[in-house]
Backbone as ProteinMPNN parsed JSONL, in Angstrom:
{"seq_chain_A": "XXXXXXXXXXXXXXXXXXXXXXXXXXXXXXXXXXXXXXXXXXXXXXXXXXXXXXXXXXXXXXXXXXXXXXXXXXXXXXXXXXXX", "coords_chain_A": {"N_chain_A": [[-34.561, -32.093, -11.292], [-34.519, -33.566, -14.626], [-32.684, -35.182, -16.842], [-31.996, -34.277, -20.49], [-33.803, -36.04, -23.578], [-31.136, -38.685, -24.408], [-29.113, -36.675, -23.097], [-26.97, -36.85, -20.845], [-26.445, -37.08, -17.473], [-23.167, -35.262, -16.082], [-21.098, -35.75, -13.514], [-19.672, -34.414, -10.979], [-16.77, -34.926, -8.336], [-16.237, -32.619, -5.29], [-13.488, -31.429, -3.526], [-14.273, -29.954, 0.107], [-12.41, -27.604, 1.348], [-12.058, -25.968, 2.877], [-13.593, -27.149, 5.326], [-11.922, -29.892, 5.494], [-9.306, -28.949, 5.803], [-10.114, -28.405, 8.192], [-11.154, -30.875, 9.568], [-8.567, -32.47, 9.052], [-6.652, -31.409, 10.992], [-8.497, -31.889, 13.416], [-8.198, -34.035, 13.525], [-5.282, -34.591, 14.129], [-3.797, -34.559, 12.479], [-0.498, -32.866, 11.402], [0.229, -32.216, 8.754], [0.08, -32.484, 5.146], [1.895, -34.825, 4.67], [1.943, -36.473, 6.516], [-0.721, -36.782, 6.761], [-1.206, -38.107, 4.345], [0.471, -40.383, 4.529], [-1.179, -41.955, 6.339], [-3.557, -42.078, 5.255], [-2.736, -43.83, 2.935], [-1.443, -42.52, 0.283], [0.937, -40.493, -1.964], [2.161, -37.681, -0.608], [2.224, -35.634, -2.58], [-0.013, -36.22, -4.223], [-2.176, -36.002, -2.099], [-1.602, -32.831, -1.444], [-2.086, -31.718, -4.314], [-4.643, -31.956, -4.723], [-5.81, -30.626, -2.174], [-5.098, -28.344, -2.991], [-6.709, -28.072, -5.344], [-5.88, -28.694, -7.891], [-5.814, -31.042, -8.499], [-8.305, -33.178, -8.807], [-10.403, -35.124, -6.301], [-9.872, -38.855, -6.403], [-11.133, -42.178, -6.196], [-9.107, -43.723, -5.025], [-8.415, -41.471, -3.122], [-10.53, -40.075, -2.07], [-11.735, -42.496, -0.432], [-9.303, -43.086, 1.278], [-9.564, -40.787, 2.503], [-11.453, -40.512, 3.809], [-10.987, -42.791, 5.328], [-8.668, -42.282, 7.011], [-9.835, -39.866, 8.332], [-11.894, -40.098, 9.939], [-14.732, -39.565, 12.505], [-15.844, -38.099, 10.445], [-17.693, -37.542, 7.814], [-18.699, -38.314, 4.131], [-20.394, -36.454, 3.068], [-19.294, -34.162, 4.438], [-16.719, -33.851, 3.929], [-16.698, -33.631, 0.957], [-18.174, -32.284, -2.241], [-20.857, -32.924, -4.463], [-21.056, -32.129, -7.458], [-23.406, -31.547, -9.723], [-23.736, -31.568, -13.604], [-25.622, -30.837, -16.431], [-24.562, -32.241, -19.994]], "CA_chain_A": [[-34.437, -31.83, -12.702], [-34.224, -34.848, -15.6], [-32.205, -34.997, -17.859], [-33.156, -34.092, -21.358], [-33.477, -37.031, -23.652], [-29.893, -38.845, -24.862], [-28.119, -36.176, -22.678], [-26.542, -37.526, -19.663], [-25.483, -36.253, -16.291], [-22.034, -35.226, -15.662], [-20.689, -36.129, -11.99], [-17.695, -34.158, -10.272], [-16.822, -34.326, -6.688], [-14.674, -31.862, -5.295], [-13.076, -31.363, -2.033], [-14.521, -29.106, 0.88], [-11.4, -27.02, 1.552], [-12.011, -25.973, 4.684], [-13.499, -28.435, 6.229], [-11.28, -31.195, 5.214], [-8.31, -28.621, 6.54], [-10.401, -28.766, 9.839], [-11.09, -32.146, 9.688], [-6.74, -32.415, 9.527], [-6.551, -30.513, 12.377], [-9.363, -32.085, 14.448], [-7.869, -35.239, 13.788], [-4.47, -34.936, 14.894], [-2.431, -34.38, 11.197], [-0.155, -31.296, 11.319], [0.977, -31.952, 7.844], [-0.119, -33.346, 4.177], [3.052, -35.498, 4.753], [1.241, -37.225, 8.238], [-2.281, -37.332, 6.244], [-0.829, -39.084, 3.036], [0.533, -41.875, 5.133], [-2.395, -42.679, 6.911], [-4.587, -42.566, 3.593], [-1.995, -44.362, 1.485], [-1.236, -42.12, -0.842], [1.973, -40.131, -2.038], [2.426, -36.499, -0.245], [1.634, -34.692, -3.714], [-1.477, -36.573, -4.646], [-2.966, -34.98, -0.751], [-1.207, -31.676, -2.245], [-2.513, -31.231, -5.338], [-6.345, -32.384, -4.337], [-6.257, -29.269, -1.284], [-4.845, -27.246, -3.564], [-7.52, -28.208, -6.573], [-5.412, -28.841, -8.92], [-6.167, -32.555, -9.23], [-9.831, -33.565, -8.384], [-10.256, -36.184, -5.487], [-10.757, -39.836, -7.047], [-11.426, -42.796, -5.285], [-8.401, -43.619, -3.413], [-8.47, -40.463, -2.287], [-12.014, -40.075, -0.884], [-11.774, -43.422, 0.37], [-8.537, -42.975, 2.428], [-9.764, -39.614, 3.544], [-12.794, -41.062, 5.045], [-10.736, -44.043, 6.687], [-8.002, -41.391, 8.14], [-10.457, -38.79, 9.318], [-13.105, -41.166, 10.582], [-15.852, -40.066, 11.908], [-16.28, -37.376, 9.273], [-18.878, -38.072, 6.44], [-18.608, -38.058, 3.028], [-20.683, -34.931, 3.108], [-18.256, -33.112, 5.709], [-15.541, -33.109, 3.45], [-16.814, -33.42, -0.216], [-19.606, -32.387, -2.333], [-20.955, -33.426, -5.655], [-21.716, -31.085, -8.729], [-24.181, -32.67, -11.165], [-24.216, -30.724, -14.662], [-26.164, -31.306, -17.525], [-23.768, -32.377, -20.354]], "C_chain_A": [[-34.043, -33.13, -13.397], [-33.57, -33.94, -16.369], [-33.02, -35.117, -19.316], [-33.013, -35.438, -22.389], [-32.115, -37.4, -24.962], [-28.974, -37.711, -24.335], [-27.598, -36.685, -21.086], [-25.853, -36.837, -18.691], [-23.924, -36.544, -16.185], [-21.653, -34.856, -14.186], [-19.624, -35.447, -11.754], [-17.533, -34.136, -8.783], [-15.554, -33.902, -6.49], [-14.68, -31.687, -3.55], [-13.76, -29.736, -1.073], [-13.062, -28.304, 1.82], [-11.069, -27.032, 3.25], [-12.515, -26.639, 5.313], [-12.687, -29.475, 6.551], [-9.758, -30.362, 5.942], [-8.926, -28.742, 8.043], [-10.34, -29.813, 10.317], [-9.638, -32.908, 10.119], [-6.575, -32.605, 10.736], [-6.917, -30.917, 13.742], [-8.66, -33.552, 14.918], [-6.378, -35.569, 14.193], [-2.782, -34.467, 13.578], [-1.97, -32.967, 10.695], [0.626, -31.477, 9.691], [0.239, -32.88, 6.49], [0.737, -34.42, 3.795], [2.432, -36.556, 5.472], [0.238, -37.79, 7.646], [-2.345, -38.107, 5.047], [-0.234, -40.221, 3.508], [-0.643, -42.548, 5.469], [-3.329, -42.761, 6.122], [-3.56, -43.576, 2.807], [-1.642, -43.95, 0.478], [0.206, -41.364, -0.899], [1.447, -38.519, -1.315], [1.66, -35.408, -1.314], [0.628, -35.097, -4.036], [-2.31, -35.129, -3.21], [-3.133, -34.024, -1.423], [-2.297, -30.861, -2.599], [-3.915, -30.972, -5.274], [-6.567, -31.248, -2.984], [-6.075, -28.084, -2.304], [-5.915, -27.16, -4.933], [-6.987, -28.474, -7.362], [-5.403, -30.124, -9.649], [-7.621, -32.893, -8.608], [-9.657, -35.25, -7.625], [-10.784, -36.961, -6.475], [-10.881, -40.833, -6.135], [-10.721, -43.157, -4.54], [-8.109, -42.675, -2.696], [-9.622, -39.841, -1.4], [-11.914, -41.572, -0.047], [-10.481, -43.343, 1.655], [-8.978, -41.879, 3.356], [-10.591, -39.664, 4.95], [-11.884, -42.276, 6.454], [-9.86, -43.058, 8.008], [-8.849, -40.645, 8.924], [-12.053, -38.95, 9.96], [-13.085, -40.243, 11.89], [-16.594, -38.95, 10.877], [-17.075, -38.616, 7.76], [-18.63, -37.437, 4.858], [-18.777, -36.607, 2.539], [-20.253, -33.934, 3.854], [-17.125, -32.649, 4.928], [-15.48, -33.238, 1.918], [-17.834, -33.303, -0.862], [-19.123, -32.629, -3.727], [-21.728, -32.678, -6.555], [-22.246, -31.841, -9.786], [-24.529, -31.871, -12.21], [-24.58, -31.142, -15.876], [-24.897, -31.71, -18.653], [-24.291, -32.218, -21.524]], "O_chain_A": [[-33.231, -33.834, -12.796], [-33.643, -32.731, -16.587], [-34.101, -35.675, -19.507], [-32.011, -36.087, -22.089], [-31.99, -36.791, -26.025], [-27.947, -37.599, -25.005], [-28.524, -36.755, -20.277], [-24.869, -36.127, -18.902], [-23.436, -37.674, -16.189], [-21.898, -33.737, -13.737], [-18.569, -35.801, -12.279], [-18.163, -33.339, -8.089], [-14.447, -34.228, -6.919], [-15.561, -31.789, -2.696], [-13.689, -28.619, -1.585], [-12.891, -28.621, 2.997], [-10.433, -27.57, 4.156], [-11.799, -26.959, 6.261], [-12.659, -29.972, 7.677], [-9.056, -31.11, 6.623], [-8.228, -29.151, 8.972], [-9.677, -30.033, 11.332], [-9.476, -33.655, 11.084], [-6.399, -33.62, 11.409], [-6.334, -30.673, 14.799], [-8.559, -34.059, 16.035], [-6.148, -36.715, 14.579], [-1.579, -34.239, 13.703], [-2.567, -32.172, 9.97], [1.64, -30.801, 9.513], [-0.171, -33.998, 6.804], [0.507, -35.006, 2.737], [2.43, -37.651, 4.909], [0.036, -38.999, 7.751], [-3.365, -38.709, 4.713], [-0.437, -41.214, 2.809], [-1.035, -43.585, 4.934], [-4.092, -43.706, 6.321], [-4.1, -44.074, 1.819], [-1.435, -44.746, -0.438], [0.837, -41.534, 0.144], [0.274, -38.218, -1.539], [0.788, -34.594, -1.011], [-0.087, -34.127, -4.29], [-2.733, -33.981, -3.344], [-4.18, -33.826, -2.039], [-3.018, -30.02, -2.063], [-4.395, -29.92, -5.697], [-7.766, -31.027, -2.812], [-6.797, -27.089, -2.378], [-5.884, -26.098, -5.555], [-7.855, -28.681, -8.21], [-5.14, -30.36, -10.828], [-7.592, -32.581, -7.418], [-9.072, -36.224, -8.098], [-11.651, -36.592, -7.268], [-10.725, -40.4, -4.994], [-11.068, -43.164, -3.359], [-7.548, -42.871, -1.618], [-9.548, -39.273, -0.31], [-12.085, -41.487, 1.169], [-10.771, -43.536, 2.836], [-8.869, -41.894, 4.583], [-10.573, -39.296, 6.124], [-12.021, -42.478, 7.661], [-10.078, -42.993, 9.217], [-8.713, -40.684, 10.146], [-12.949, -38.172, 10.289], [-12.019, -40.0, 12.455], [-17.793, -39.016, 10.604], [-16.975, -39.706, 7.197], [-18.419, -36.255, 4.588], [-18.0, -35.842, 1.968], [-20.849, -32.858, 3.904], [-16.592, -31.544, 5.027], [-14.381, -33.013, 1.41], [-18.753, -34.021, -0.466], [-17.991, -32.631, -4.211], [-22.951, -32.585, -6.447], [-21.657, -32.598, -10.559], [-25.61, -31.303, -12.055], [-23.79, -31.888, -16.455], [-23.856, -31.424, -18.06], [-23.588, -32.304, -22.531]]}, "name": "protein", "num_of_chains": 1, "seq": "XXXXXXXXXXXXXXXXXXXXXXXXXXXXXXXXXXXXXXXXXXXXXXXXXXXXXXXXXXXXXXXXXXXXXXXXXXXXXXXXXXXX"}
């Protein structure tokens, strides 16, 4: 589908819940405490982003990927493209 003309796609990526809790799991982190170290981020950022309440941004897809290596982008987030 194109866009129609002067309207522009709107981008969101959001977290795969359960996967990304499997992904946790598979990888060794019994806690959003354990998995916010090893990404770099604070405890509540992790949090908020399982819980939806903040939408992953880039240091948060990027650490996710480095911690839960060899998961793929598409394993633990997808991308909603809506007309705007």
């Amino acid at each position: 589908m194109t866009a129609a003309a002067g309207a522009r796609p709107k981008y969101a990526v959001f977290l795969r819940a359960n996967s990304f809790g499997r992904a946790m799991t598979l990888a060794g982190f019994r806690s959003d405490y354990a998995l916010a170290k090893a990404m770099g981020l604070n405890r509540s950022t992790v949090k908020r982003v399982r819980t939806g309440e903040l939408m992953p941004g880039p240091g948060f897809i990027a650490g996710a990927l480095k911690a839960l290596s060899p998961m793929a982008f598409e394993d633990l987030f997808v991308v909603d493209v809506s007309e705007e």
